[in-house]
Each structure stands twice: as structure tokens, then as C-alpha cells.
C-alpha positions in Angstrom: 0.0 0.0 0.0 1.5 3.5 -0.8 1.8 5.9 2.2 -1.3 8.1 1.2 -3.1 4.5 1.6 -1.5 3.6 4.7 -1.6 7.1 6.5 -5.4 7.2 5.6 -5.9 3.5 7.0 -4.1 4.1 10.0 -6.6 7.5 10.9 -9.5 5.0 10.3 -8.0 2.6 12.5 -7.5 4.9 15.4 -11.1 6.2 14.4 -12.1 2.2 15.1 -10.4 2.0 17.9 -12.3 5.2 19.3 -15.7 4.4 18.2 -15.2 0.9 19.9 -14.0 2.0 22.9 -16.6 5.1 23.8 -19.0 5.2 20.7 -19.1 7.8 18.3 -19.3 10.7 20.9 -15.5 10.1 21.9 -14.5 10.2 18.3 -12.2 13.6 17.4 -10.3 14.4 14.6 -7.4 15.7 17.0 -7.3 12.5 19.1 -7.4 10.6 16.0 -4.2 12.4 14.8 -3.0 11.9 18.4 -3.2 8.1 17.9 -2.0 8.3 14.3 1.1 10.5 15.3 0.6 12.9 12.8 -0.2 16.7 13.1 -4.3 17.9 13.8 -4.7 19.4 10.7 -4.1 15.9 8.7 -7.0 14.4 8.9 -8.6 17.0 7.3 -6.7 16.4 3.9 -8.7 13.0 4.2 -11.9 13.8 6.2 -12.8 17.7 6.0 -16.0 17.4 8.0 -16.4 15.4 11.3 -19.4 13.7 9.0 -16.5 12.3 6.4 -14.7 10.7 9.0 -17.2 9.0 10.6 -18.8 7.6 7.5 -15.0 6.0 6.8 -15.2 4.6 10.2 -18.6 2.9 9.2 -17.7 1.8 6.2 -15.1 -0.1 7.8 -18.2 -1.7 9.9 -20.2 -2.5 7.1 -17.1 -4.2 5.8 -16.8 -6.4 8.4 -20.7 -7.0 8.5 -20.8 -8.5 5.2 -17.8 -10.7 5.5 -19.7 -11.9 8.6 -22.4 -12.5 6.8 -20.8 -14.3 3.8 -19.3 -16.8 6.5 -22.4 -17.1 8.7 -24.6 -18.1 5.1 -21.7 -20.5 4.1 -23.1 -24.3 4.1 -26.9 -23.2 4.1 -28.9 -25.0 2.3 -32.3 -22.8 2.0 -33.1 -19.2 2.2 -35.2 -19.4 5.3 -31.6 -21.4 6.3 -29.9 -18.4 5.1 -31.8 -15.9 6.8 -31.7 -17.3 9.9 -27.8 -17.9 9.9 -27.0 -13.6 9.0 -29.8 -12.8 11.6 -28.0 -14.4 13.9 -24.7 -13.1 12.6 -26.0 -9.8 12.5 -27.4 -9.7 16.4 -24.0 -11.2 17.4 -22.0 -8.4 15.5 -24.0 -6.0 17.5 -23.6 -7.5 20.8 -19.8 -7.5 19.6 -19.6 -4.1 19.1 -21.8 -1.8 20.6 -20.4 1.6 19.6 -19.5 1.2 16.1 -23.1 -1.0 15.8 -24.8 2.6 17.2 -22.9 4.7 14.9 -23.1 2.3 11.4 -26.7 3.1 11.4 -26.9 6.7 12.7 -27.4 8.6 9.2 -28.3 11.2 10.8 -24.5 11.6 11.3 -23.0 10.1 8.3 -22.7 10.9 4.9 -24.5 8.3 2.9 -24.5 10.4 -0.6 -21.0 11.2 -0.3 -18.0 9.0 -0.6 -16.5 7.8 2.4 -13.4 10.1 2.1 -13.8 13.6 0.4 -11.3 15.2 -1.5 -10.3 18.1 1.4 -10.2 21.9 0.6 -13.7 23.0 0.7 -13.2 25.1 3.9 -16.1 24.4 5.6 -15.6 24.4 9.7 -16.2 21.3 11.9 -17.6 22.5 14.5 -21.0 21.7 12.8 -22.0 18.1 14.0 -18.3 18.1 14.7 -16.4 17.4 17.5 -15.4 19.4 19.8 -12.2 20.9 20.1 -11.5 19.8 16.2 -11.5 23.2 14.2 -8.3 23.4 12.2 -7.4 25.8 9.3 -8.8 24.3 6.0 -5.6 24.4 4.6 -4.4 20.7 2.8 -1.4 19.6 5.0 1.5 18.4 3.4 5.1 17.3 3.7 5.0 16.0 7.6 5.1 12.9 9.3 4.2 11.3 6.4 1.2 13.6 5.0 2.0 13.8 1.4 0.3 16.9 -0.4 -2.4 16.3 -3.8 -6.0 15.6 -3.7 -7.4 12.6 -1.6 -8.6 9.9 -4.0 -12.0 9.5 -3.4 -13.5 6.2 -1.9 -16.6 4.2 -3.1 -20.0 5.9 -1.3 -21.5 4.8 1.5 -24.6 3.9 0.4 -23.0 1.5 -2.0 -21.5 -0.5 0.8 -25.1 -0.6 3.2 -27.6 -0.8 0.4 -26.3 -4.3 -1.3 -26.8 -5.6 2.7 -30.4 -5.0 2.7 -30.8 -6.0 -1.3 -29.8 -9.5 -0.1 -32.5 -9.5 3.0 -34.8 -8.6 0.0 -34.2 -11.8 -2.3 -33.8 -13.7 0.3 -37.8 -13.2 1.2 -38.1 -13.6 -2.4 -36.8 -17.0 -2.5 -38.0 -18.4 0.3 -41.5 -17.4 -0.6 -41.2 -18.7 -3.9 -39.5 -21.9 -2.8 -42.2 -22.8 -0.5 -45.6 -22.3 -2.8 -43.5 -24.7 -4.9 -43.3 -26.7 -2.3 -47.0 -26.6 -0.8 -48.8 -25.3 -4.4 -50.1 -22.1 -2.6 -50.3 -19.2 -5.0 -50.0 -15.3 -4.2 -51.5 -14.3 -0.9 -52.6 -17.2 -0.1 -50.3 -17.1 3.5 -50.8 -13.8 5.8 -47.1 -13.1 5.8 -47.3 -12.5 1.8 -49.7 -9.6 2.2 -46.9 -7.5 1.9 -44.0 -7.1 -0.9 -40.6 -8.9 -0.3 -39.0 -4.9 0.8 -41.7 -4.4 3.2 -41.3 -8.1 4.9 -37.7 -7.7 4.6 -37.6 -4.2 5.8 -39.8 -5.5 8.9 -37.3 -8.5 9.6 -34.6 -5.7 9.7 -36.1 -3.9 12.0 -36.9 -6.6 13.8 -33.3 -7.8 14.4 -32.2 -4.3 15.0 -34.3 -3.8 17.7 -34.1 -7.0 19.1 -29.9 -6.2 19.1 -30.3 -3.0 20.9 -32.3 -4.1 23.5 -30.1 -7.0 24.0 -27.0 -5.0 23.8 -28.2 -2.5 26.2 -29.5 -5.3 28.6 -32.9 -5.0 28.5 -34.2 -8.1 27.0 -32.0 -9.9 29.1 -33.2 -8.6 31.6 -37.0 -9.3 31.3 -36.3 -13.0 30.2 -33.8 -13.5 33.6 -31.4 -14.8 30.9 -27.3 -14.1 31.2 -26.2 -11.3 29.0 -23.9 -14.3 27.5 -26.8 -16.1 26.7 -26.0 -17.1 22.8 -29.0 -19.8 23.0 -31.8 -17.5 24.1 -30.6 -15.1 21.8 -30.6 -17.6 18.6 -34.0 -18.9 19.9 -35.3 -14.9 19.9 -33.9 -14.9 16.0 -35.5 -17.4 15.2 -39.1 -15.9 16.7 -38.5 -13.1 14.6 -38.3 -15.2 11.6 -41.5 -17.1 12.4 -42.7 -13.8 13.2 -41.9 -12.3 9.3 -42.0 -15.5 7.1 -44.7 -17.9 8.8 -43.9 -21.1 10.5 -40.7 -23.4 9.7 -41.3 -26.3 7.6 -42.3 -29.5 9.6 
């Protein structure tokens, strides 16, 4: 990797480390030079709004998200099998990591339009949803500890790494529902839980699994079941509920 590459992964790494350690709230663009032992005002040749960075920290996330769930659906024989096996990866992933969980789905604070890392330069201050104590100049840094000087190359948009995530929920409803009306002959609409197209059902099972995560994570469902916050049973047993819950019973 050539140093531009490698001083840029090395901010989002410290950026990682931050957002796993205290959540997005602890994450600062001076700190992050801090870690990266480079001067305050180089992250901005990478990141020039607090909004940039943490959308590169995300999309580091949603990375790791998707290679989860390429593992978890690995040896599955059925859709339904499918969907089970990245809900469950997807719940565990949360429980894993709490803060950057909370902040891969905050778009309120992230740039979705935008590519993950924007070309610096356009001299707008931080300290809007920034972070404080982060306002530099807007000047590109150059020539120390390692910052070299030209435009950033820009990095693929974030909404290109989370929307393919939710396009595979989407088919995977698809599938299943079409597998089993070959299976049982039913036609369209004949079940309750095909009222609705494949995005809705799929967007319901996200939220689902979302909520069910949080409340997990944050100890509340643990809680109200008397269940060990290291319960991996219960928790697959509460996937699979939401499953029933979206695509009808299991097959017998």
C-alpha cells in the first residue's frame, strides 16, 4: 500500500479503535491524529467534516458486516436457512460491538450520498455536528510525518457498501416465498405473511433484528427473560421468533 493508503488507514484505525471504545461521541479528529502521530490538521486532507470521518469509520463496519455474513450463510442449504444464519450473525455483530453497531446506522451523522473520504479543501468548519475541540485551518497539510500533499482519492459511497446488505434481505424473502408455494402449491396471498411485498417483509425482519440487538446490547431483553447477558441460546431462539414472526412457520 503506498503511504497516502496507509496514512489514511491508519486515521481509520485509530477512528475504530475510538468508536469501539466510547462510541461515536468520543470520536475527534485531534485525538485521532494523536493516535496516528501525525499533526491535527491531517486528517482533514482525508476527512474535512467530522461527518466524512465517521462515515469511513462505518464503512469499515459495514465491511466487516458483510464478510460476517458471507461466513455465517456459508453451508446453508435454503433461504429461510440463510436468513436465519446472517440474523444471527447480525445480532451477534452488534452485541460485539456496541459503539460502532450505534454509529453504522446513525445517518443522521453520516454521509450516505457522499463517498466515504472527500477530497479536502472546501473550507467548511467542523464545528457543525463536529467534535469538539477539532477546528483546524482548512488548509491541505503536506510534507510531515508522512502527510503527502495532492488531492485525496476519493472512496466508493456509502450507500453503496449498506444498500447491497439490505438487497440480499430482500431476495432472500423472495426465494424463500417462492420456494415454499413450490413446495405446498399455494399461490400469491394465499399465507398472511405474503400480504406485503418482499422490501416491506424484509424491511420488517430488519427492523426486527435491529431492535431486538439494541435491546439486547443494552440489557434490556435480558433482563425481562432472567437470561445471562452471555446467553447465545436465548438469543438464537429470539432470532428465530423473529423469523417465524416475518416468514410464517418453519417447515415441519
Amino acid at each position: 500500500m503506498d503511504s497516502e493508503g496507509s496514512l489514511r488507514e491508519r486515521l481509520v484505525d485509530a477512528g475504530v479503535e475510538l468508536v469501539t471504545a466510547g462510541g461515536s461521541a468520543s470520536v475527534g479528529l485531534r485525538e485521532i491524529a494523536r493516535r496516528a502521530g501525525v499533526s491535527h490538521g491531517a486528517p482533514r486532507r482525508y476527512f474535512p467534516t467530522h461527518h466524512a470521518l465517521l462515515s469511513a469509520i462505518a464503512h469499515r463496519g459495514f465491511a466487516d458486516l458483510a464478510a460476517r455474513f458471507a461466513a455465517a450463510g456459508e453451508g446453508t442449504a435454503t433461504p429461510r436457512e440463510r436468513l436465519r444464519a446472517i440474523g444471527t450473525a447480525y445480532v451477534a455483530y452488534a452485541v460485539e460491538n456496541r459503539g460502532m453497531f450505534e454509529l453504522m446506522f446513525r445517518h443522521d451523522l453520516l454521509d450516505g450520498d457522499g463517498p466515504a473520504a472527500v477530497p479536502a479543501g472546501g473550507g467548511a468548519d467542523d464545528r457543525a455536528g463536529g467534535h469538539p475541540g477539532d477546528r483546524t485551518d482548512d488548509r491541505t497539510p503536506g510534507g510531515e510525518n508522512g502527510e503527502a500533499d495532492g488531492p485525496a482519492p476519493e472512496r466508493p459511497r456509502l450507500r453503496e457498501t449498506t444498500r447491497p446488505l439490505f438487497r440480499e434481505l430482500v431476495e432472500l424473502v423472495a426465494r424463500h416465498r417462492a420456494e415454499r408455494k413450490g413446495h405446498e402449491g399455494t399461490g400469491p396471498g394465499d399465507r398472511a405473511e405474503d400480504a406485503e411485498p418482499p422490501q416491506v417483509t424484509a424491511a420488517a425482519l430488519w427492523a426486527n433484528l435491529h431492535g431486538l440487538a439494541q435491546l439486547w446490547s443494552w440489557g434490556s431483553l435480558p433482563l425481562m427473560l432472567d437470561a445471562a447477558p452471555a446467553d447465545a441460546g436465548r438469543l438464537d431462539r429470539l432470532v428465530g421468533a423473529a423469523l417465524e414472526a416475518h416468514l410464517g412457520p418453519a417447515p415441519r
